[in-house]
C-alpha positions in Angstrom: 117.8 120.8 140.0 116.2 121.2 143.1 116.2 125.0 144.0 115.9 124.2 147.5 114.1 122.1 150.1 113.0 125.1 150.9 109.4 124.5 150.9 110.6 121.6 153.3 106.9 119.0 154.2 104.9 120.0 156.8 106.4 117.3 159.2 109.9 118.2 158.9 111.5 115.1 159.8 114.4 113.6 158.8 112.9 110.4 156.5 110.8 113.5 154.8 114.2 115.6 154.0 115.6 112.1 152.7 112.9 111.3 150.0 112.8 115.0 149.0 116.8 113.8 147.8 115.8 110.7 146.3 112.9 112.5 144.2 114.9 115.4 143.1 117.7 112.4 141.6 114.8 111.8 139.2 113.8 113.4 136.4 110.3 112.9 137.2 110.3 116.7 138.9 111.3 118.1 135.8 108.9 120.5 134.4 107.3 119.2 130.6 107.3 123.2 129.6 110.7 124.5 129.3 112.6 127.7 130.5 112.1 129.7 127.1 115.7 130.1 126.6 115.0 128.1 123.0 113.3 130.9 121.7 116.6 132.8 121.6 119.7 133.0 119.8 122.9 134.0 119.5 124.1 135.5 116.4 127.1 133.9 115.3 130.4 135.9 114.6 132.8 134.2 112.0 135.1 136.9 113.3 135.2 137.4 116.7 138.7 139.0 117.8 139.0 137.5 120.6 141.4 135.1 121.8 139.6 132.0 123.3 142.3 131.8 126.1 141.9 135.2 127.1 138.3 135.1 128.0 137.3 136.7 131.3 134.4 135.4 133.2 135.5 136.6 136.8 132.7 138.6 138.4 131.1 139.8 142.1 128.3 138.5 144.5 127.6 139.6 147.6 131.2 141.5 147.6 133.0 138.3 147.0 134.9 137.7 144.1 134.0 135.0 141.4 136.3 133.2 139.3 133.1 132.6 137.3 129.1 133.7 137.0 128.2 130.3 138.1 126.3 129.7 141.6 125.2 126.3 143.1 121.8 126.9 144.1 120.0 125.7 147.5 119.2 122.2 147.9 118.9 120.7 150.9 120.1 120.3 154.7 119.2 119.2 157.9 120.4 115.5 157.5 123.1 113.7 157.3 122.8 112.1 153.6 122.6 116.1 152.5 125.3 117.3 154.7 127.5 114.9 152.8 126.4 116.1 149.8 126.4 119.8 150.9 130.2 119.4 152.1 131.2 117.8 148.5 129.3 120.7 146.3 130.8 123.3 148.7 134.2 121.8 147.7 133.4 121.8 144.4 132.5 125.9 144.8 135.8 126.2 146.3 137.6 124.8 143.8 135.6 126.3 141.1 135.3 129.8 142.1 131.5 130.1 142.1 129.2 131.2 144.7 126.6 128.8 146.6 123.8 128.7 149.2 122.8 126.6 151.2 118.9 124.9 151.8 116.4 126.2 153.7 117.5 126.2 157.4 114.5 126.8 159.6 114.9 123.2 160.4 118.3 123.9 162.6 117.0 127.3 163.8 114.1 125.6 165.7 117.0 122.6 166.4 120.1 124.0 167.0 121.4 120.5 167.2 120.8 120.1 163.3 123.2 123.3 162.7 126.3 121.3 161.8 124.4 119.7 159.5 124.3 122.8 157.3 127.9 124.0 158.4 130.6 124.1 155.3 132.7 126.6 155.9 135.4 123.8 156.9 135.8 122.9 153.2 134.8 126.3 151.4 136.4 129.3 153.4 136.9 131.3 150.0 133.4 131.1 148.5 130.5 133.4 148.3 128.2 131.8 150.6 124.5 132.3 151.0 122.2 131.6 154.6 118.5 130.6 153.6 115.2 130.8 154.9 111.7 131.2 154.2 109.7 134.5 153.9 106.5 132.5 155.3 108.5 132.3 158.7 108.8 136.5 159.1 104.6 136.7 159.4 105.0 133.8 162.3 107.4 136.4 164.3 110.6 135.6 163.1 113.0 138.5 162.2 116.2 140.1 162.7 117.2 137.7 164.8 116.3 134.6 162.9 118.6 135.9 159.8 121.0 136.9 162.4 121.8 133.1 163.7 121.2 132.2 160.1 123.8 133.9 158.8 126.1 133.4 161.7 125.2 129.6 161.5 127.5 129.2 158.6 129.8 132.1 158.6 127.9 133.5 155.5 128.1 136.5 153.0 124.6 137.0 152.5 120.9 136.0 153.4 118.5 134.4 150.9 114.8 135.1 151.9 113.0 132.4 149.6 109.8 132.5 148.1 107.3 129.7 147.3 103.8 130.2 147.9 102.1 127.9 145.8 104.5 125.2 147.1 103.8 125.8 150.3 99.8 125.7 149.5 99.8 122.4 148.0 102.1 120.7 150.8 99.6 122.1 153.1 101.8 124.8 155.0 102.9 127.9 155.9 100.3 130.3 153.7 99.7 133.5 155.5 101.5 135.5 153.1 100.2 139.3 154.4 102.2 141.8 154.9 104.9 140.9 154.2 106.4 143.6 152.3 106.7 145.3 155.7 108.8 142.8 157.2 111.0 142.5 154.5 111.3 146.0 154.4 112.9 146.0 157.7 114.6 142.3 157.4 116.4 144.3 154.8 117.3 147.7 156.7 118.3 145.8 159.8 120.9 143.6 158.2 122.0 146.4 155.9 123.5 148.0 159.1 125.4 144.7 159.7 127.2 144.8 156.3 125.0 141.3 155.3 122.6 142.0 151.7 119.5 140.0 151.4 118.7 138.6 148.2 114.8 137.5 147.9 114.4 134.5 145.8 111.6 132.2 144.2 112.3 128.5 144.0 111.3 127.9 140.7 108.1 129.5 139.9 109.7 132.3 138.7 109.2 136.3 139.6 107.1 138.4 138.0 107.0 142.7 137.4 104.9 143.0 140.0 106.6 141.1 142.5 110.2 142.6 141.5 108.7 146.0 142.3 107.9 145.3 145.3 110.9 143.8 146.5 112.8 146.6 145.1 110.5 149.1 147.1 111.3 146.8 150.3 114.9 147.4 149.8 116.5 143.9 148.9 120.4 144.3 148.2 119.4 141.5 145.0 116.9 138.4 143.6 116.9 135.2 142.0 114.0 134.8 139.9 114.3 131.2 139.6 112.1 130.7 137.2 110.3 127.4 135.9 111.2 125.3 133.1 113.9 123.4 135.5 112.8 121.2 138.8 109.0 121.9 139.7 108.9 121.9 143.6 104.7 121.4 143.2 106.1 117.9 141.8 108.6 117.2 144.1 106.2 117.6 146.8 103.5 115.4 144.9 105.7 112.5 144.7 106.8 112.8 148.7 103.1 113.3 149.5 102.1 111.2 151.8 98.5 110.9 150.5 96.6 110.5 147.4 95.0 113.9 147.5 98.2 115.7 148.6 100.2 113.4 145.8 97.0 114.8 143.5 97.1 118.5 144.5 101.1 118.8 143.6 100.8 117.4 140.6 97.9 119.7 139.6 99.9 122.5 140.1 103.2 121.0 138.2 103.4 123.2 135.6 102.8 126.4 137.4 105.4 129.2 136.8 106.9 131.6 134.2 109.9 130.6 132.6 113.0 131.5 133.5 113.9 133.7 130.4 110.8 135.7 130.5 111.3 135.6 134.7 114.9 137.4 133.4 113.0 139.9 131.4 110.3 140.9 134.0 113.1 141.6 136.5 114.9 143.5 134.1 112.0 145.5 132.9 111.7 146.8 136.5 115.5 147.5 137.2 118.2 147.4 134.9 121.1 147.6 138.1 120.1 145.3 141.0 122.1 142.2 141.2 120.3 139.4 139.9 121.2 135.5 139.5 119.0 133.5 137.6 118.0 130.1 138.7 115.5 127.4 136.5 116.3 125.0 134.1 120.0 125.9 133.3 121.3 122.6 131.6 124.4 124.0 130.3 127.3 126.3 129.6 124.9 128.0 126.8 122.1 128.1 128.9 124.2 130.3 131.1 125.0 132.4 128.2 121.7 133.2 127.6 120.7 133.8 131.4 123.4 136.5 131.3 123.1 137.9 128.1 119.2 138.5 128.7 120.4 140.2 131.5 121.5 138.2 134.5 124.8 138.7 136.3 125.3 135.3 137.8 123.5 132.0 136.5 122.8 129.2 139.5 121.9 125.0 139.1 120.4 123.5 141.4 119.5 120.2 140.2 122.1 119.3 138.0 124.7 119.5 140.6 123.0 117.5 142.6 123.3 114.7 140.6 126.7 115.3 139.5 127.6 115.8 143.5 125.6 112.1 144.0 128.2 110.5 141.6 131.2 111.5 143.0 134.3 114.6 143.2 135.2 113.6 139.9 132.1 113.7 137.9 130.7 117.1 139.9 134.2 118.6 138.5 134.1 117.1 134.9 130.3 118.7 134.9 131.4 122.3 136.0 134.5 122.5 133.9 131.9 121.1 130.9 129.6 123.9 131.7 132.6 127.3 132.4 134.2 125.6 128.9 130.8 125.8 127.1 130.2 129.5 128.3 133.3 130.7 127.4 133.0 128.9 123.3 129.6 130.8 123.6 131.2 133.9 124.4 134.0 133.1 121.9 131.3 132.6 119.1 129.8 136.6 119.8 133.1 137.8 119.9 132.4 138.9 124.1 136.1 138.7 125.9 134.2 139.3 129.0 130.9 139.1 131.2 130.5 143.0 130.8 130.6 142.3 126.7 128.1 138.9 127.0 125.6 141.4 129.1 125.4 144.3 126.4 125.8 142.0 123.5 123.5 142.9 120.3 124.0 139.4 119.1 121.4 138.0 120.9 117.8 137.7 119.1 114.4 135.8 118.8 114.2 132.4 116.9 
């Protein structure tokens, strides 16, 4: 599902937010390689002690409790077609216990009459709420500040500094990407005296070693290394192209990215404690097993809720109870009663 509209088209209007919906409904944006969870199993335990009922999957984002490790990832805002669909998700996350963030709002902080549009406290007060916006913006001045209203914009928990240069390169926008690690070294001290964390984030494309090391050295409170194998944002942006050769350039790049399980595994292989929710292709309740038994603490879907939202209350509730009831038969299976057991499980291997 979409992990954003975070790489939002160079004209940011409102007909351009609107098709970035109506492409992101089909599964044309889906990448043809996968996330690389397939490649691992769970070892089956015809014994597991555990009482299916008494499974725990309560966990902690952002200092906000979690009746589950489930997050609905950014989409979209800025109009009113994805408000509506913002306010029912949001709902959804309330009811649900799980975490969720919001799209990319650099639209409302250079409109400050498009900030309701991304407002959903009204429906969600409990939930662990993310503010969103691109790290692009910090080498065009933006700072403090910016995340400041961001944050304050929505009454949020935390600040998601997204990620997606290649995106952003084939839609023809913001690509002055140096030195950055400067400014998000001091994004991150500044709103650590407020009390708000700042997770960095890909949208899709996943994170690599590298990268994670340096955004550990810049100080980010967490990541998202939304990885690929789910929606392909170089697609979504071919099909909204509004020429030929930009339709032709996101397509080229369509299948760019590292999948989501070895994303997991790079982050990991640089730090073993930093919070870290993994976005990309999650289908399913044993999808999210796998994200957090490679080593994720919360698992996030982006596109799949986004349909489920576009069909109504009912069907975005049958599709999240579907997925927390297929986690917890995974966990049964291992014999895991809780997240901490799924995490550190040795029944996990290579197929």
């Amino acid at each position: 599902m979409p992990e954003s509209n975070e790489g939002a088209p160079l004209v940011r209007d409102p007909q351009s937010k609107t098709h970035h919906i109506d492409a992101c409904l089909t599964p044309a944006v889906e990448y043809a390689k996968t996330t690389g969870f397939e490649h691992f199993d769970f070892v089956n335990q015809a014994l597991p002690d555990v009482r299916l009922d008494d499974i725990d999957l309560s966990t902690r984002l952002a200092g906000k409790p979690l009746r589950a490790p489930l997050m609905i990832a950014p989409m979209t805002g800025g109009v009113d077609r994805a408000h509506v669909l913002n306010l029912r998700l949001a709902a959804a996350a309330e009811r649900h216990g799980l975490a969720m963030g919001v799209g990319s709002q650099r639209v409302a902080l250079e409109d400050a009459t498009r900030a309701a549009l991304f407002q959903v406290r009204s429906v969600a007060p409990s939930i662990a709420l993310f503010a969103n916006f691109g790290v692009g913006q910090l080498a065009k001045g933006w700072g403090v500040d910016h995340a400041r209203r961001a944050v304050a914009m929505i009454g949020a928990d935390a600040l998601f500094l997204h990620m997606n240069p290649v995106q952003e390169a084939a839609q023809g926008g913001d690509v002055d990407f140096r030195g950055l690690a400067d400014h998000i070294r001091s994004l991150c001290a500044a709103l650590a005296r407020d009390g708000i964390p700042v997770f960095a984030r890909e949208v899709g494309f996943g994170l690599s070693a590298d990268a994670t090391r340096v955004l550990v050295d810049c100080g980010v409170a967490g990541l998202d290394c939304a990885g690929a194998g789910g929606t392909s944002w170089a697609k979504v942006e071919g099909i909204c192209a509004r020429t030929e050769r930009r339709r032709k350039m996101g397509m080229a790049f369509g299948e760019w990215g590292i999948p989501t399980a070895e994303a997991i595994r790079a982050v990991r292989s640089v730090s073993t404690s930093i919070p870290l929710i993994a976005t990309g292709g999650l289908r399913s309740g044993l999808d999210l097993a796998k994200a957090l038994a490679l080593g994720a603490d919360v698992g996030a879907m982006a596109r799949p809720m986004l349909v489920a939202a576009d069909a109504g209350d009912d069907a975005l509730d049958a599709f999240v109870s579907d997925t927390l009831t297929e986690l917890r038969i995974a966990m049964f299976g291992i014999g895991a009663g809780d997240l901490r057991a799924l995490r550190g499980t040795p029944h996990i291997r290579a197929a």
